[in-house]
C-alpha positions in Angstrom: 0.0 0.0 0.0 1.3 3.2 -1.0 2.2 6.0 1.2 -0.6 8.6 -0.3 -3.1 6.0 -0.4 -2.8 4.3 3.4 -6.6 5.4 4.5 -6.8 4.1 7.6 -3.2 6.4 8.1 -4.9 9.4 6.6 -8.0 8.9 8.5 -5.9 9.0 12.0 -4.3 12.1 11.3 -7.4 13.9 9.9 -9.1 12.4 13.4 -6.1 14.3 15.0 -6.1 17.8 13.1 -9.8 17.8 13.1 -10.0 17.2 17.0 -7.3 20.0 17.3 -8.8 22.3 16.0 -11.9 21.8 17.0 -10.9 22.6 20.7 -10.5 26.5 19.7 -13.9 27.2 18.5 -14.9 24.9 21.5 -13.0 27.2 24.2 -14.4 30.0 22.3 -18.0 29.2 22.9 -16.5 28.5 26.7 -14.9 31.7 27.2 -15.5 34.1 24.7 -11.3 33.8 24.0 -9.6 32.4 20.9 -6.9 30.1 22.6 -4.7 29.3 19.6 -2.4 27.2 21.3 -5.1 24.3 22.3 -4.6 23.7 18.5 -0.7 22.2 20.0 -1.7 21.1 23.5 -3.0 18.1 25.1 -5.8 17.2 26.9 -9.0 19.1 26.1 -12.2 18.4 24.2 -12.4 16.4 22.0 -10.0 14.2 22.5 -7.4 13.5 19.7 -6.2 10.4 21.5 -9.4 9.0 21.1 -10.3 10.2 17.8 -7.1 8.9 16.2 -7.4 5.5 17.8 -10.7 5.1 16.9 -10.4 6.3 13.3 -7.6 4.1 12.7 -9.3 1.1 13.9 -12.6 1.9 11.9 -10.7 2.4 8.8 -8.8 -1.3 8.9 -12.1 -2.9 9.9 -13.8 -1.1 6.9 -10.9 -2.3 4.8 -10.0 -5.9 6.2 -13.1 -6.8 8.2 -13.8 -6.9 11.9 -12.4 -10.6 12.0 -9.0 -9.3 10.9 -6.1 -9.8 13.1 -5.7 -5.9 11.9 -8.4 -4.7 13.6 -7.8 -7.0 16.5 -4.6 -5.1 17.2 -6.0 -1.7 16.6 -8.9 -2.1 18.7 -6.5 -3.5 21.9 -4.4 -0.7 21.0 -7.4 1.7 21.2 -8.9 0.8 24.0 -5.7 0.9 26.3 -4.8 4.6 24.6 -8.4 5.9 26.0 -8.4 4.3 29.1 -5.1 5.9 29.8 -6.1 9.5 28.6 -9.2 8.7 31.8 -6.5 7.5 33.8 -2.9 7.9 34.3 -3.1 11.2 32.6 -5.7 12.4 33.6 -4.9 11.9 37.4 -1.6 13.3 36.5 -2.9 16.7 35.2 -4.7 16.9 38.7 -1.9 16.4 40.8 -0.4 19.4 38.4 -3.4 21.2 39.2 -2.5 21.4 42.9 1.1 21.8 42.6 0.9 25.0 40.6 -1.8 26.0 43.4 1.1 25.5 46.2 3.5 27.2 43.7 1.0 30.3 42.8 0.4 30.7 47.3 4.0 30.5 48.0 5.4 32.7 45.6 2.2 35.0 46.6 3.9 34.8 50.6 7.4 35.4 49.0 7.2 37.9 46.1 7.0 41.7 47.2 2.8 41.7 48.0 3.6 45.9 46.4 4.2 45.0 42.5 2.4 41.7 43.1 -1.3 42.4 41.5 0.4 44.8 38.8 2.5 41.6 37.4 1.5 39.5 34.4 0.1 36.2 35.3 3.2 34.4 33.4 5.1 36.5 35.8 3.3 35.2 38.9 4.3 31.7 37.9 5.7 28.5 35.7 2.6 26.4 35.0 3.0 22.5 35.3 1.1 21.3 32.1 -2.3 20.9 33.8 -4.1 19.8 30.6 -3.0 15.9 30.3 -5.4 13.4 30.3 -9.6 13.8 29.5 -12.5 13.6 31.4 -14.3 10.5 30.0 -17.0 12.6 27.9 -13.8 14.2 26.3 -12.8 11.0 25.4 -15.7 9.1 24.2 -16.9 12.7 21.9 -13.4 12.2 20.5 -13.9 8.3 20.1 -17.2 9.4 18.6 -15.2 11.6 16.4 -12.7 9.2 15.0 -16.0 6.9 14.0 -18.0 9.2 12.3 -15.1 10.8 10.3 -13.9 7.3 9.3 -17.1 6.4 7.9 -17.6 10.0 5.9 -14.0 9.7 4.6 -14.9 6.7 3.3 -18.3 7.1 1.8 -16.3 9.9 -0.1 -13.5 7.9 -1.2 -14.7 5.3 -2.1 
């Protein structure tokens, strides 16, 4: 199979950039705020994780059938990829969450309480990296995602 035309490999990535980008219209509707740098980051809604899994698994079983060893693989693969973006990562971005809370009071005891309100919030401190893992609906809307975008890529294509 040739580079250009690997479909279920130009499916994932779509499932990626798509779920990218759609977290800055997303955040917009959230907080009135274009945050162009969700379009890089993890974590957020939808998730990317999920929809590239979940593309890449539809896409073999529309190509090689769900009895494939293929889509076996895929699917295993998928499945521990989104549990982790509930789990491990997820937990982890909370634990970040606190840190930069301790981090944010003690620099607040520390730092001259004067020139404190009139300094820029990157001033004020170095974030941890907070957004990690999904919430579970972040994960299955970018499960969901992966699906549906497989199955229009496809209808198109071929």
């Amino acid at each position: 199979m040739e580079l250009f035309t690997n479909f279920p490999l130009w499916a994932a990535l779509t499932a990626i950039l798509l779920a990218q980008f759609i977290k800055v219209p997303l955040q917009y509707i959230a907080t009135r705020q274009f945050d162009w740098t969700l379009i890089t980051s993890t974590g957020g809604m939808p998730s990317s994780h999920s929809g590239a899994v979940t593309a890449l698994s539809t896409a073999i079983a529309l190509q090689y059938g769900l009895d494939s060893p293929l889509f076996a693989i895929c699917a295993i693969f998928g499945i521990i990829v989104m549990f982790d973006a509930t789990g491990v990562r997820w937990h982890a971005g909370e634990q970040a969450t606190v840190l930069n809370r301790l981090v944010t009071d003690f620099n607040k005891l520390t730092d001259n309480m004067k020139t404190w309100p009139e300094k820029e919030e990157q001033e004020k401190r170095k974030e941890l990296k907070e957004l990690l893992g999904h919430q579970p609906i972040e994960v299955f809307f970018g499960g969901l995602l992966g699906i549906v975008l497989t199955l229009v890529l496809h209808a198109v294509i071929y």
